[in-house]
C-alpha positions in Angstrom: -4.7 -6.0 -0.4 -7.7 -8.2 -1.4 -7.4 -11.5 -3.2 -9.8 -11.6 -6.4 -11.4 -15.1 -6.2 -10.4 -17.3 -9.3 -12.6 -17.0 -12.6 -15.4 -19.0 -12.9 -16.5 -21.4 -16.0 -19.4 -21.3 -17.4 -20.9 -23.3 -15.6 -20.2 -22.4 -12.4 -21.7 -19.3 -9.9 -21.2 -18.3 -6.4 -23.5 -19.9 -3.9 -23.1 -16.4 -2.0 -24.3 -14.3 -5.1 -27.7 -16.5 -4.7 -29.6 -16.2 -1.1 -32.3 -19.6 -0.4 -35.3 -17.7 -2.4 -33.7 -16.7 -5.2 -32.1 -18.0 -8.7 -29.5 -17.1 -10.7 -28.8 -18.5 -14.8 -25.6 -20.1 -15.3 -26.2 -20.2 -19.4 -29.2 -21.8 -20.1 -29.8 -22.9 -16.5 -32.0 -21.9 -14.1 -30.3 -23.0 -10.7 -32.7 -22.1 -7.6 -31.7 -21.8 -3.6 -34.2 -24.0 -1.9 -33.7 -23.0 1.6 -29.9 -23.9 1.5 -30.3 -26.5 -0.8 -29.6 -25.8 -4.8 -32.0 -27.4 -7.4 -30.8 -27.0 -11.4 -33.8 -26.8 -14.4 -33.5 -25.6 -17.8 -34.0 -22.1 -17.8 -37.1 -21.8 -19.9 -40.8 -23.0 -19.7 -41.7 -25.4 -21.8 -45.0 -24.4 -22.5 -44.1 -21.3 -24.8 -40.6 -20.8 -23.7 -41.5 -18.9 -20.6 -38.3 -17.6 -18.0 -38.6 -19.3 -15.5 -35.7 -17.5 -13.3 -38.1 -14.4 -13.4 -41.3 -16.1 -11.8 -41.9 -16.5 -8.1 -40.1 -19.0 -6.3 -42.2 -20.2 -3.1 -40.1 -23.1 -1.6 -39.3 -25.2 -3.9 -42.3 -24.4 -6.8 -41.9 -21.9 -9.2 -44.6 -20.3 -11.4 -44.0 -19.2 -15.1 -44.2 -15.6 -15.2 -46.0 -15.7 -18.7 -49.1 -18.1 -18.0 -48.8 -20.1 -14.7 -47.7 -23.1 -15.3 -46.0 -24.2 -11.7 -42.7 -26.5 -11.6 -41.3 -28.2 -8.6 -37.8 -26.7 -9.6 -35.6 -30.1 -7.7 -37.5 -32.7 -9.4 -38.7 -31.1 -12.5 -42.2 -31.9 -12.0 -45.3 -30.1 -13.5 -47.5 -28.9 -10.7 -50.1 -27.2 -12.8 -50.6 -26.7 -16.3 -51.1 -25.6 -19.0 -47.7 -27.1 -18.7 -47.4 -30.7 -19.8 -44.2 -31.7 -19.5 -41.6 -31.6 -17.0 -38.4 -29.3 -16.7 -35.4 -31.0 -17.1 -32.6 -31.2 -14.2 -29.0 -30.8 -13.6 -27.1 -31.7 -10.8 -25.4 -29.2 -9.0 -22.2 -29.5 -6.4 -20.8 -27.6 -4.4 -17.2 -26.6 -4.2 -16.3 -23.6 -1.0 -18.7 -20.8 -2.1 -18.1 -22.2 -6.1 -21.3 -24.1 -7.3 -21.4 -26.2 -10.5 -23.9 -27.3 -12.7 -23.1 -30.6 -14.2 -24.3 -30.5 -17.5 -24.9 -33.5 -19.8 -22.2 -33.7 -22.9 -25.5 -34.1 -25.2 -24.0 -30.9 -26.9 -20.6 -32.7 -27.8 -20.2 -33.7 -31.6 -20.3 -37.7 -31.9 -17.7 -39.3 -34.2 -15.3 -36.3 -34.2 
């Protein structure tokens, strides 16, 4: 008899459901496996909205599948345009085979 593993939140994914290479989008995040190593952006471009978890991930740069732009996906830095500003980041731990993007609260209504 096999244990199912417990459900995971929202923000939360298996770090054995994502190989170094690839990505996998935990809501609106892209979260990347950089040769062991996980690095969280937002999940589009933000040139025209591009997604980013279904351009080529080589290292730790990935390239906007709709016009190029390149991202260093752990810092959020623009590589090459037409790009101009950088992805945003979110942390990510790691918990067993249970990763978790820390998301800001920015969401949160203020002076509920």
């Amino acid at each position: 008899m096999t244990i199912d593993p417990a459900p995971l939140m929202e923000n939360e994914f298996r770090i054995s459901q994502v190989p170094p290479g690839s990505v996998v989008l935990v809501g609106d995040v892209a979260v990347f496996n950089v040769d062991g190593s996980f690095c969280a952006t937002q999940a589009t471009c933000p040139h025209k909205q591009g997604p980013l978890s279904e351009g080529p991930l080589d290292g730790s740069t990935v390239t906007c599948p709709w016009h190029g732009s390149q991202f260093n996906v752990c810092t959020g830095a623009v590589l090459q345009g037409p790009a101009q500003d950088p992805l945003k980041t979110y942390r990510v731990t790691v918990d067993g085979d249970v990763g978790r993007v820390e998301i800001p609260l920015a969401h949160a209504v203020q002076g509920a």
